[in-house]
FIVEXNU-545675 format. One record per atom (N, C-alpha, C): z, y, x. Coordinates in steps of 0.001 Angstrom, whole numbers, padded with zeros to 6 digits, always signed. Example, Ala and Ser with C-alpha at 12.3 -4.5 7.8 and 13.67 -1.06 7.14 Angstrom:
FIVEXNU-545675
+007800-005690+013190+007800-004500+012300+007800-003300+013200+007080-002250+012850+007140-001060+013670+007870+000030+012900
end
This chain:
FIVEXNU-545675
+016234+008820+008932+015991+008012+010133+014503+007844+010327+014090+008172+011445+012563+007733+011961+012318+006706+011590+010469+006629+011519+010170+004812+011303+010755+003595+012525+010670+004235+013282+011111+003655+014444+012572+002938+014670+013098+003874+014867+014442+003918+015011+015095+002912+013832+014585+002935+012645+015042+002182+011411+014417+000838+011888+013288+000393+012493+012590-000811+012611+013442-001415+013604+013737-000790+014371+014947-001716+016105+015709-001876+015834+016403-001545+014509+017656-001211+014487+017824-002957+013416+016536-003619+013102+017323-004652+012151+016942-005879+013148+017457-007122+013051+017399-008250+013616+016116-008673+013493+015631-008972+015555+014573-009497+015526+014519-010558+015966+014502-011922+015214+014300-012963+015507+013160-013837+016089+013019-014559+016732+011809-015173+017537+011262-016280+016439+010533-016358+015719+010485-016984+015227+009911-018710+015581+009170-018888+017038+009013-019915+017795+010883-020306+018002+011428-019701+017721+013148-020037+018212+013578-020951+016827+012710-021036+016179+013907-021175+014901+013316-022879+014987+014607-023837+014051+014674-025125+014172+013295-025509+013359+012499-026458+013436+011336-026901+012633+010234-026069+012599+010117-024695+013363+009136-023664+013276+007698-024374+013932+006914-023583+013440+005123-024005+013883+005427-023428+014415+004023-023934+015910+004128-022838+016886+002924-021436+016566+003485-020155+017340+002799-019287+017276+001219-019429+017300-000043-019212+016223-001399-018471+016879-001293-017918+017939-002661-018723+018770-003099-018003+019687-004245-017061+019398-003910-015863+019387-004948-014539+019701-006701-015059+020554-007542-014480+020245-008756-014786+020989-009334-013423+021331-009313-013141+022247-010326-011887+022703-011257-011996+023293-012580-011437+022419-013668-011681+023327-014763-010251+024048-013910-009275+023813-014501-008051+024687-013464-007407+025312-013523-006995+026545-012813-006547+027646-012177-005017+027229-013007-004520+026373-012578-003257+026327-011430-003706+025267-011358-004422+024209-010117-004570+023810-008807-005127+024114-009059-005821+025092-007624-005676+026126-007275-004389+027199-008402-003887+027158-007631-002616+027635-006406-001970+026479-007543-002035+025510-007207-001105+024689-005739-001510+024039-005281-002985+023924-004281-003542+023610-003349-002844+024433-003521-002932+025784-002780-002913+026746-002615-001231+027194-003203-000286+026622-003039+000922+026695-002354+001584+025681-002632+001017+024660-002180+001764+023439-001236+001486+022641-001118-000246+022681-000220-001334+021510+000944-002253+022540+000706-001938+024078+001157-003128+024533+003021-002254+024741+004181-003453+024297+005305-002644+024954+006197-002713+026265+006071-001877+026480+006628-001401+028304+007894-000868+027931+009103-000991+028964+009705-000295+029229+010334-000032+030511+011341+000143+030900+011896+000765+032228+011744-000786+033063+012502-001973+032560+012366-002706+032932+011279-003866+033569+010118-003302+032664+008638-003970+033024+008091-004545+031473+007307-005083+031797+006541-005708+030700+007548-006292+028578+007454-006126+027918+008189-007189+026605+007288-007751+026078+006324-007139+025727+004643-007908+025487+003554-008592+026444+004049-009767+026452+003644-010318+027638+002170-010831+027138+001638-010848+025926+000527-011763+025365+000408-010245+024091-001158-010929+023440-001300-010112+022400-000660-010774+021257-000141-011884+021506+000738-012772+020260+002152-012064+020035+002493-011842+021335+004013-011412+021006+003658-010058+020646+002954-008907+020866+002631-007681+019972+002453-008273+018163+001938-009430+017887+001729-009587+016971+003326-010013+016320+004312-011176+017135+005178-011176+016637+006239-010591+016554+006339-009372+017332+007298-008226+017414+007243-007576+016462+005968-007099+015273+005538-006313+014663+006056-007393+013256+005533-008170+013266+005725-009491+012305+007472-009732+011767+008334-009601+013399+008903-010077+012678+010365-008671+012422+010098-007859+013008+010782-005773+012559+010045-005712+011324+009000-006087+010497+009229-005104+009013+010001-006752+008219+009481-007850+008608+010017-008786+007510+011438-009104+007326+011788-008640+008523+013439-008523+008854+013884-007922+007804+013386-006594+008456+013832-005424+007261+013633-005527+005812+012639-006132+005140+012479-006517+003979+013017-007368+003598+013849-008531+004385+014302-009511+004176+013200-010534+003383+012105-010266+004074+010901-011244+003656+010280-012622+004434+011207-012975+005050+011317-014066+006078+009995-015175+005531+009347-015384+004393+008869-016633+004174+007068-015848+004569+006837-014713+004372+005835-013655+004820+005409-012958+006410+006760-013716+007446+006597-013701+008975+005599-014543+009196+005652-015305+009070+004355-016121+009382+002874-015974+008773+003219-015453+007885+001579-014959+006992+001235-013705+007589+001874-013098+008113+001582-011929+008588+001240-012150+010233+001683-013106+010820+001046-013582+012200+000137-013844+012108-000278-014766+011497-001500-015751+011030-002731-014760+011195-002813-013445+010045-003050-012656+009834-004226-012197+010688-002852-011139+011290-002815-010643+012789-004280-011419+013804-003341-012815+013929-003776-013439+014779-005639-013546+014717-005863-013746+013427-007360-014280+013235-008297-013007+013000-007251-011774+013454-008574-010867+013135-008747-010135+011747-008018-010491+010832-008443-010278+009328-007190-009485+008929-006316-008914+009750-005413-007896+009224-004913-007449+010107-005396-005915+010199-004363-004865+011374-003741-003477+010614-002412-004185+011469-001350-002504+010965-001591-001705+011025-001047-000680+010494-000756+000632+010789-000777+000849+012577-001129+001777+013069-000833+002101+014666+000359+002463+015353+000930+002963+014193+002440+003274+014256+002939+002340+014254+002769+001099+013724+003727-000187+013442+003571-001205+014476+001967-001015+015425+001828-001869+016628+002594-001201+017504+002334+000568+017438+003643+000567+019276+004635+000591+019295+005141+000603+018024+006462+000849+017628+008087+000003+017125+006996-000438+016167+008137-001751+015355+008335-002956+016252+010100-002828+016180+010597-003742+017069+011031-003379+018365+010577-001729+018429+011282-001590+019913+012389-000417+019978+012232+000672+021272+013399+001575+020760+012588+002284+020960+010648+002571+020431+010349+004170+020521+010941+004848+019701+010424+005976+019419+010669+006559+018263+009603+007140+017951+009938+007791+016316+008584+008224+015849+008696+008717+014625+007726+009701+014254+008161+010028+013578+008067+009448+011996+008078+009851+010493+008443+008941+009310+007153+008171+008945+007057+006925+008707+005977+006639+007905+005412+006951+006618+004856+007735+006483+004114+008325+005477+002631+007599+005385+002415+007752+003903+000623+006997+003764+000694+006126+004844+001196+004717+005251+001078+003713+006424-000281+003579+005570-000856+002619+006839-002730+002386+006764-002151+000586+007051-003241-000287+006443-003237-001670+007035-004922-001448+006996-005671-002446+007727-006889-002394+007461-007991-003890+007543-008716-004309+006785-009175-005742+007020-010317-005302+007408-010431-006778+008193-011906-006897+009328-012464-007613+007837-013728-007136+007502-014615-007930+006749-015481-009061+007236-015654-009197+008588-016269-009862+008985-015336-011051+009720-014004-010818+009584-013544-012226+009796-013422-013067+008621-013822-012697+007671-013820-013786+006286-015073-014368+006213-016019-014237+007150-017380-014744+006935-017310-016504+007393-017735-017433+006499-017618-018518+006809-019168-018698+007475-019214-020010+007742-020327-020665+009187-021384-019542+009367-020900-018726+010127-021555-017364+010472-022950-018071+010537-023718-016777+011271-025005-017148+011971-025510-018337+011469-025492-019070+010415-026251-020010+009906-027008-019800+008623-027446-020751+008149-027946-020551+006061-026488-020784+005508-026154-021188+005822-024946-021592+005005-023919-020291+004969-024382-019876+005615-022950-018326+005669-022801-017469+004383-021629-017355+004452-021143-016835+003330-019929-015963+003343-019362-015220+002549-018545-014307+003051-016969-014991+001644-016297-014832+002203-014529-015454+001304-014221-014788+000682-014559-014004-000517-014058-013104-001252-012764-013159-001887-012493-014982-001809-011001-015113-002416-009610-014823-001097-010502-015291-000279-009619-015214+000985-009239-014236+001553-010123-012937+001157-010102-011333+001550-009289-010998+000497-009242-011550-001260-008341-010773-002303-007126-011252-001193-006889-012584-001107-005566-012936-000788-004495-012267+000459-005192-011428+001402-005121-010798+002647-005088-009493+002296-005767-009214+001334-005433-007462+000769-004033-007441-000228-003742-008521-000867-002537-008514-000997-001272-008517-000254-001196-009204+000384-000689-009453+002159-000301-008077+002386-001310-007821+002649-001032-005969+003352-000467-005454+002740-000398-005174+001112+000086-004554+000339+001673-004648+000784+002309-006093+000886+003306-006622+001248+004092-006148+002789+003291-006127+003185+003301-006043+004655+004115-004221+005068+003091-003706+004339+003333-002296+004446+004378-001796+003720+004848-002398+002008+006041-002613+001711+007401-002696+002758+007224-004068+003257+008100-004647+004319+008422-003258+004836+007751-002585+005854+007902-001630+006710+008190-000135+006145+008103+000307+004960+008431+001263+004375+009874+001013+003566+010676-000937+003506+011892-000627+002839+012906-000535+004266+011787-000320+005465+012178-000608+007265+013009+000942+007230+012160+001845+006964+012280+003318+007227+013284+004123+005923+012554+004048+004219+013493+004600+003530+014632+003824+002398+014288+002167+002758+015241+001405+001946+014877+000518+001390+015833+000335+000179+015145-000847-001089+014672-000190-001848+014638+000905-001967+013831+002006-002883+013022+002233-001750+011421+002611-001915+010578+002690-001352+010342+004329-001747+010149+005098-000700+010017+006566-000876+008701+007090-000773+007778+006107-000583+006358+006566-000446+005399+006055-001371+004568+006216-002653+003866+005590-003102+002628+005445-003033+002092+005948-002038+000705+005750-001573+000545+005130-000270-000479+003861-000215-001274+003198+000179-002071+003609+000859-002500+002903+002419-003861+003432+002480-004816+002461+003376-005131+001380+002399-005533+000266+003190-007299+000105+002516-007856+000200+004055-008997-000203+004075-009568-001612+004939-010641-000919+005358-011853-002124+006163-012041-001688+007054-012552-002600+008126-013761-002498+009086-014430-003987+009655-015577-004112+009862-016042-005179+010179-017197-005359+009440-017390-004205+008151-018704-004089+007589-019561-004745+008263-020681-004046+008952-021641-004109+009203-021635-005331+010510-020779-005574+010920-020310-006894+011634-020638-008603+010786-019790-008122+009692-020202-009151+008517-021802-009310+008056-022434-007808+007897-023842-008118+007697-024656-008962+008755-024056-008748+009907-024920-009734+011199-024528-010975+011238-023618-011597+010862-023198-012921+011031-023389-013327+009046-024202-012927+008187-024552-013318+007193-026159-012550+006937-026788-012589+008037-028213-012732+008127-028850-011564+007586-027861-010304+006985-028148-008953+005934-028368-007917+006859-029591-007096+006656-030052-005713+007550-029031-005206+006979-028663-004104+007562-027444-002809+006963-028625-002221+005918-029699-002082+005526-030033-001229+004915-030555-002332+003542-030596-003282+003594-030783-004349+002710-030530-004200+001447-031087-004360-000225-030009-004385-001172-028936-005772-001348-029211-006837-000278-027966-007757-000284-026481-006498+000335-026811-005767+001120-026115-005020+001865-025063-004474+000822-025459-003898-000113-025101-003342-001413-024229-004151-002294-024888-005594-002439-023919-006671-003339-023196-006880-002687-023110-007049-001311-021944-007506-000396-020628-006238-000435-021160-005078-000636-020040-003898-000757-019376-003454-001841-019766-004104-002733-019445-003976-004145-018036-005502-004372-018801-006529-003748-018084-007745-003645-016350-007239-002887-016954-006891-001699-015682-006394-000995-014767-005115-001971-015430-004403-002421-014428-003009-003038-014136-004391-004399-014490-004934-005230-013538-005885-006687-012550-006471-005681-012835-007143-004481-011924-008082-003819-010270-007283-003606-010736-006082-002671-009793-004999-001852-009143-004668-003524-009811-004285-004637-008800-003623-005690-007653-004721-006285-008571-006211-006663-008160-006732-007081-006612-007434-006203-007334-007859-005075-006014-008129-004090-004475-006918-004016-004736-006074-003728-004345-004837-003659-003353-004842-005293-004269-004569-006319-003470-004708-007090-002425-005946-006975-002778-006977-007053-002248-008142-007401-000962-007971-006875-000830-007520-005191+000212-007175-004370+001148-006559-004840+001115-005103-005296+001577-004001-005693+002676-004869-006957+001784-005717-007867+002467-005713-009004+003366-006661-008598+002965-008213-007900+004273-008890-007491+005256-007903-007237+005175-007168-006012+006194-006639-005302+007100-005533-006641+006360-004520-007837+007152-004180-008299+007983-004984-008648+007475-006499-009187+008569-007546-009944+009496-007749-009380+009349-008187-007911+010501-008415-007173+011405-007253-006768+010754-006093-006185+011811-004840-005681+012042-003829-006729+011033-003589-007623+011028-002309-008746+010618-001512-008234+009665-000908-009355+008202-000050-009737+008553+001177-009339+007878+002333-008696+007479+003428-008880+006781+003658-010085+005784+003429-010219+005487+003630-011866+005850+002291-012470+006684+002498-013448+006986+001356-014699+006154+001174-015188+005300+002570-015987+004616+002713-016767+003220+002967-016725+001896+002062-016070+000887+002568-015726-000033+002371-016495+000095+002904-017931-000648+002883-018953-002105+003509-018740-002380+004795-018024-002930+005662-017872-003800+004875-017380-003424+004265-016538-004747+002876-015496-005075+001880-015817-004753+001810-016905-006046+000431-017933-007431+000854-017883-007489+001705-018207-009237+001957-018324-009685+001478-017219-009119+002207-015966-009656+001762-014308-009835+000644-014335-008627+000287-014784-008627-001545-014336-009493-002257-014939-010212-002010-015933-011081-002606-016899-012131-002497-015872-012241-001213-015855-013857-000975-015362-014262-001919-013882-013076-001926-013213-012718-002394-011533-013578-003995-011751-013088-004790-013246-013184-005778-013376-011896-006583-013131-010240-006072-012855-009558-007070-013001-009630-007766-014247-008494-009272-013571-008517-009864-014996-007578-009250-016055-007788-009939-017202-006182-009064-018141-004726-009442-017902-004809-011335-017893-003316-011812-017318-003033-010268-016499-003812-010420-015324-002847-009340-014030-003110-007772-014644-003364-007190-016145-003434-005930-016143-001851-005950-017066-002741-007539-017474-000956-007452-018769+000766-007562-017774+000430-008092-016445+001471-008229-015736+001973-006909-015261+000801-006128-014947+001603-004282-014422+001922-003922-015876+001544-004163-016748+002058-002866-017891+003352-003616-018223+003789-005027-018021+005083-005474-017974+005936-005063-016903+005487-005294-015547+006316-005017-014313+005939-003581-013998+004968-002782-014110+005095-001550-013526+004018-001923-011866+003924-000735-011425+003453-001086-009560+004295-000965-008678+004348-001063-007982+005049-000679-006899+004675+000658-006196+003172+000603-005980+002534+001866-005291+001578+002175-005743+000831+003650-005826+000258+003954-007049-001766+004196-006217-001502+004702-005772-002642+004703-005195-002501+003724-003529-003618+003110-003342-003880+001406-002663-005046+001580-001628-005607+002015-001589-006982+002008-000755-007802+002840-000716-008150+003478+000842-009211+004282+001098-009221+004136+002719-010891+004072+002432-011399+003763+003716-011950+005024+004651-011224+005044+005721-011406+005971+006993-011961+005114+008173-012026+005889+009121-012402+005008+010757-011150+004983+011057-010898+004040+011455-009980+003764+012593-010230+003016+014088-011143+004106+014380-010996+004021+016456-010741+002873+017163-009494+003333+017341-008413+002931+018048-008384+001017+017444-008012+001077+016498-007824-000313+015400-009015-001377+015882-010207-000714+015453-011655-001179+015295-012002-001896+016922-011564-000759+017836-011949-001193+019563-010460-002462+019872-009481-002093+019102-008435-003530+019288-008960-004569+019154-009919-004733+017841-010313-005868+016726-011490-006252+017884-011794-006535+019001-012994-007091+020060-013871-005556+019799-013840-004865+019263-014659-003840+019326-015343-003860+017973-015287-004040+016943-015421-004036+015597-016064-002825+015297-016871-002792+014219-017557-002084+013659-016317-001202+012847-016772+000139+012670-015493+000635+012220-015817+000947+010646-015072+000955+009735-014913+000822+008321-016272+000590+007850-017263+001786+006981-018691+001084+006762-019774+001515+007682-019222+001594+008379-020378+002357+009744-021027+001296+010314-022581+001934+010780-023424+001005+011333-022656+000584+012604-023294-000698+012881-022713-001238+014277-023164-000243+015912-021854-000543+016364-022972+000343+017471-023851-000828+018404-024588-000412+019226-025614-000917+019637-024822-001972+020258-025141-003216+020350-024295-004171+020547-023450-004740+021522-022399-004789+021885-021277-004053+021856-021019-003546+023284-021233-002429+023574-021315-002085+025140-020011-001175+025490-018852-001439+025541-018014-000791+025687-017467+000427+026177-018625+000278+027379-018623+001274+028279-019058+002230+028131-020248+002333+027223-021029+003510+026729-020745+003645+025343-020162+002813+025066-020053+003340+023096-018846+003978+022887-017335+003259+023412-016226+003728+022987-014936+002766+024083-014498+003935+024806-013991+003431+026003-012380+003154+025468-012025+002718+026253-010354+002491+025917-009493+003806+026124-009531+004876+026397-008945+005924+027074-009415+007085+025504-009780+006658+024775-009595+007174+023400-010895+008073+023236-012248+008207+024202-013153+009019+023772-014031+007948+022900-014799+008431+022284-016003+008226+020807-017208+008737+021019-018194+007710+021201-019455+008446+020933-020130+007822+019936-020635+009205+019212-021383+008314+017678-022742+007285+018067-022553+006509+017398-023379+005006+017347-025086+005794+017066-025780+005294+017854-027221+005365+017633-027460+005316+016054-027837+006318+014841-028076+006146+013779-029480+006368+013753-030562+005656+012626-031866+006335+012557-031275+006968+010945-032443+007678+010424-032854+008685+009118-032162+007442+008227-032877+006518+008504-032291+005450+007041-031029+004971+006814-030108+005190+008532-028884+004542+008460-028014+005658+007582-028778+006983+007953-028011+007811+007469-028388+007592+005784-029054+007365+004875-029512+006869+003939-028730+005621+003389-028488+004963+004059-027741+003443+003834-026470+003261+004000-026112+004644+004824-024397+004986+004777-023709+005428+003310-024382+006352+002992-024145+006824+001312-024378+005533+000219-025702+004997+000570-025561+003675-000690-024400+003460-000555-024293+002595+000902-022763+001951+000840-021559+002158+000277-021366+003852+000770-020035+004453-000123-020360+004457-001191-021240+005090-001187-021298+005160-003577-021643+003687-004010-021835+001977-003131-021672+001145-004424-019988+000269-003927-019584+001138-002997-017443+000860-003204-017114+001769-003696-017414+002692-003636-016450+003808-004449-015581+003623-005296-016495+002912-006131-015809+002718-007535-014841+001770-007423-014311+000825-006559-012994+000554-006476-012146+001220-005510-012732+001963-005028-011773+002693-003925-010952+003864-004144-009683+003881-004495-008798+004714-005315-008952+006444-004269-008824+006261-002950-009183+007579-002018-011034+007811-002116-011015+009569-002118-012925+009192-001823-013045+009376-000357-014366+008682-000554-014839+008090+000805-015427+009492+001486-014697+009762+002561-015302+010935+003023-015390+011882+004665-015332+010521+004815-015232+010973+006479-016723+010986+007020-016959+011581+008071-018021+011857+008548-019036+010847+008689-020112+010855+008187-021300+010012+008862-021781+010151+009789-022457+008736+010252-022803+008306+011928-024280+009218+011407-025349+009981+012120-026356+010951+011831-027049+010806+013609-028321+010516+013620-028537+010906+014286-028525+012055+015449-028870+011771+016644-028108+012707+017869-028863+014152+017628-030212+013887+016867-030934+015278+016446-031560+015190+015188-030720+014760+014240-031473+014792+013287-032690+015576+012733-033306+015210+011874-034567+015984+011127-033780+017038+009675-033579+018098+009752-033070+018440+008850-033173+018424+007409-034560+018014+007151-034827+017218+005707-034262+016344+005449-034436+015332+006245-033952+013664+005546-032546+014000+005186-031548+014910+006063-030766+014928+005670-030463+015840+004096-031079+016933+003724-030934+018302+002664-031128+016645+001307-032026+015918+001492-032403+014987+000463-030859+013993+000337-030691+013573+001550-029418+013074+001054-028006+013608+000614-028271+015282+000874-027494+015796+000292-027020+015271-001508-028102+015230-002289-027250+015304-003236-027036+013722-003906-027241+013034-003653-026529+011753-004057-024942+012031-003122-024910+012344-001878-023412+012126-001400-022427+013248-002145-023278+014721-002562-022275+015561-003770-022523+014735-005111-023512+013876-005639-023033+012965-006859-021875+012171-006830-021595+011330-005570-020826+010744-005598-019221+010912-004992-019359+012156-004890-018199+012712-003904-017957+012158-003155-019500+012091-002308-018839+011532-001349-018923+013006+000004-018895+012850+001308-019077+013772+002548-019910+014502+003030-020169+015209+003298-021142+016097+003917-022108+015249+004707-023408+014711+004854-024127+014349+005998-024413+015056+007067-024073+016399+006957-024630+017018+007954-023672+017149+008789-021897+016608+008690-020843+016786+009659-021074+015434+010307-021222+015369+011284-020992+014213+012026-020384+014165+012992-019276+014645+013379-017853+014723+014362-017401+013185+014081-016632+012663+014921-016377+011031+014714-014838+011594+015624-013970+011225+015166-012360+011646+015258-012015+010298+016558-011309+010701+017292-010642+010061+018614-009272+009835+018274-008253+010732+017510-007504+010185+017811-006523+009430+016138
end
């Protein structure tokens, strides 16, 4: 059965319907191009006219087709919440889809992805600071989330064991916590986020083997990692008791489409584009133009990946933002730190649309 077809097919309850319920988050949008983009890409239509009348009910249509299916009812609301504030978006498949009668085809590798820059507390001030506990707790979430929607498609046995949950909001977060992108705070802040994303991530994985049962029982092999990652031991001693659920957890790509939903968000660790002009940076109708980079951004893109890497179970390797004519030196020099770190070619700079 399609992802689809398996998601409509289980009871979708309103959850504003139910006796004693809070009421729904309200959604906030504050750039135009992302209500297009809601409304082009995520919003659901059918013969009859409009079902997504708000970006809330996209949120609770989606919210409440995988928790159904998981029979995870106490996680509908954590997953609105979510949604709602910016700090967790689905899979793309799971916004046009779950909860209605498209169809589509299987979920494989589903993606969730966190805005880093909605965990930033009293932005734009001295006091700003970024929630590292609040981001573990939301990368777990997802872990859950994407669960939910994969026991939607192949069951209570989960048929997929790879993950593929990243970020975006990087360099978003550096502006509302006072950090140049090329900064070495820039660096502690990316290192902070990759312990957070593993540790959360893990944490997820292993509840959920406890409760549904492990794909790997046995993940002996990944102690060392886990050492090095910096989890704690309680939670290394809890997987080698429970097993994971899913074996590989996180890797960060662009996601487009996601990033221009999120008000126009900076996309995974990419520089910001010039601030935020919709019209000329990245339109709703799915074209991309790469973000104004200078020599150093291209320089400060690689720090970035090589100081997450090391918690990031996928390598980081999608194209860098490169100037519109680069100098072909600056780049031959950054050649080999990005082959040290496996990380991407600098000299490809194609930026993917769809």
């Amino acid at each position: 059965m399609g992802c689809t077809a398996a998601l409509a097919n289980v009871c979708r309850r309103r959850h504003s319907d139910k006796p004693g319920a809070q009421p729904m988050p309200s959604t906030r949008f504050t750039d135009p191009a992302a209500v297009d983009a809601w409304d082009q890409w995520f919003r659901w239509r059918h013969a009859e006219g409009l079902r997504d009348r708000t970006i809330d009910a996209t949120w609770a249509r989606v919210a409440h087709a995988v928790a159904d299916a998981g029979d995870d009812h106490a996680s509908m609301g954590r997953y609105i919440d979510a949604f709602s504030r910016w700090q967790l978006l689905p899979d793309e498949r799971l916004l046009r889809s779950a909860g209605t009668a498209r169809h589509a085809g299987p979920l494989e590798a589903p993606v969730a992805t966190l805005n880093v820059s909605a965990f930033v507390a009293s932005p734009l001030t001295r006091q700003a600071q970024w929630d590292m506990e609040g981001f573990a707790r939301v990368a777990a979430l997802s872990v859950r989330l994407l669960d939910d929607a994969l026991v939607a498609v192949h069951g209570a046995t989960a048929g997929v064991s790879d993950l593929r949950i990243g970020v975006m909001g990087f360099a978003d977060a550096m502006v509302l916590l006072g950090i140049g992108y090329a900064d070495a705070e820039a660096l502690q802040l990316a290192r902070r986020v990759g312990a957070a994303l593993a540790l959360g991530t893990l944490r997820g994985t292993v509840e959920l083997a406890h409760e549904r049962g492990a794909i790997d029982p046995h993940p002996d092999h990944r102690v060392a990692l886990w050492r090095d990652r910096g989890i704690p031991q309680p939670l290394i001693d809890d997987a080698l008791r429970w097993g994971v659920r899913h074996a590989r957890l996180s890797a960060i790509e662009r996601q487009p489409r996601l990033a221009l939903l999120a008000n126009n968000a900076s996309d995974a660790l990419d520089p910001a584009p010039a601030r935020h002009r919709p019209s000329t940076n990245r339109g709703a109708r799915g074209q991309t133009t790469p973000h104004v980079a200078t020599v150093d951004h291209v320089a400060a893109q690689l720090a970035l990946r090589a100081a997450i890497q090391p918690w990031i179970d996928a390598p980081i390797a999608y194209p860098l933002v490169t100037p519109a004519d680069p100098d072909a030196q600056p780049l031959v020099e950054c050649q080999q730190p990005a082959d040290s770190f496996g990380l991407c070619d600098p000299r490809s700079r194609n930026i993917p649309t769809q």
